[in-house]
N, C-alpha and C positions, 0 to 999 in steps of 0.2 A: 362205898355205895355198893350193893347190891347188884347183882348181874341181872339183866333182864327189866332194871327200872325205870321209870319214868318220873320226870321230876316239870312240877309246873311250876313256870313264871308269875309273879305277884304282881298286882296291878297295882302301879306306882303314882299317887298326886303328887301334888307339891307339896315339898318339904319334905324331909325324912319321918320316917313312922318307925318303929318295931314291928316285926311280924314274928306271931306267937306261933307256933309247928308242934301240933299233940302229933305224935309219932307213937306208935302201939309196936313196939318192940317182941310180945310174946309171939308164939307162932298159932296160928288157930287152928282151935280144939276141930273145927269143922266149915265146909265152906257156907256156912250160914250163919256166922257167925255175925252178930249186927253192932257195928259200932256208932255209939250216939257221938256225934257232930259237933263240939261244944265252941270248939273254936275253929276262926275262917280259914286252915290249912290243916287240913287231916294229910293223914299218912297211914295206907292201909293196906292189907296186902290180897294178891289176887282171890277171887272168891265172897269176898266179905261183902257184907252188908252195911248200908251205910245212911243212917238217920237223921235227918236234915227238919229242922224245927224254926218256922218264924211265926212271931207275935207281934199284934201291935193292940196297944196303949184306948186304941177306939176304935169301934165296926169298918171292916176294912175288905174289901175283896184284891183275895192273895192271889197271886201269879208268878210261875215259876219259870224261868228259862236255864238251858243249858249250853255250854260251847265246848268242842272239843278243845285240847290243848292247843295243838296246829291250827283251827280251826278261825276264820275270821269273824263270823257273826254266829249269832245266839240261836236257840229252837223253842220256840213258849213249848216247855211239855204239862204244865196245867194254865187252863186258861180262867182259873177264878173260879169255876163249878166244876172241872173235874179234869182231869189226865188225859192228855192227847193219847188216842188210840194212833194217830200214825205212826208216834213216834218208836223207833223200835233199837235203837242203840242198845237196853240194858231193861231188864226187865226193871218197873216201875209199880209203886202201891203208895195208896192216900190213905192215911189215919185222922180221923179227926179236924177237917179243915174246915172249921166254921167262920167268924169277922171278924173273931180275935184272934185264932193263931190256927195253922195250919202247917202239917208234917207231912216229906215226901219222903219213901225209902228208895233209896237205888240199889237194887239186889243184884245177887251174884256178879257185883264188879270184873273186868277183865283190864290189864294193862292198858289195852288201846280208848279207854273210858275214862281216862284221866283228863281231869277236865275243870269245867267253873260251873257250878250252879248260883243261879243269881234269885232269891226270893224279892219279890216290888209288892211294896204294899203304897199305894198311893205314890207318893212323891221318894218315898224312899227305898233303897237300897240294899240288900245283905248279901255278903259272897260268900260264897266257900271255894276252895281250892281243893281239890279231891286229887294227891299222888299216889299209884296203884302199884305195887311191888311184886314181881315176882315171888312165887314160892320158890 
């Protein structure tokens, strides 16, 4: 592992699961580099940008929360029409969030941002797990 890492714990139900880990190995070209979010554990490195996309199937008003790693409870940072201005963890941008799907970026990530972002749409659920690595 890499000096300077941080690595997050996977939220476990019952029964055993796989848990799939896109890990981006090259070193980036620059710290704005944006990486799209495809599966619920990324692995990325200081600086990066990081593309976070949920859809649903019917009109739906999206809501986004975040938890630090250490961290016990969540922070709604979009609350269905737009991006909490309080929140100030990491700079944040909304593309496109209408009833069917909506995208937040988390920009210039720093290791102590390593975290869970949880998209709720309705009744359901989606997490990412966001690990921030050292250069």
């Amino acid at each position: 592992m890499r000096e300077n890492a941080t690595t997050a714990t996977v939220f476990q139900y019952e029964g055993t699961a796989t848990v799939e880990t896109t890990q981006y190995e090259s070193t980036p070209t620059s710290d704005d580099e944006t990486i799209d979010a495809r599966d619920p554990n990324v692995v990325v490195y200081e600086g990066n940008n990081v593309k976070l996309d949920c859809s649903s199937p019917v009109d739906t008003q999206f809501r986004w929360s975040y938890r630090p790693l250490e961290g016990s409870s969540s922070t709604i940072i979009h609350n269905g029409k737009r991006l909490y201005d309080g929140f100030n963890q990491f700079r944040l941008s909304s593309t496109s969030c209408g009833f069917r799907q909506c995208r937040i970026t988390a920009r210039n990530l720093r290791i102590s941002d390593a975290g869970f972002f949880t998209c709720i749409k309705r009744n359901v659920y989606k997490y990412w797990s966001i690990t921030v690595l050292g250069k």
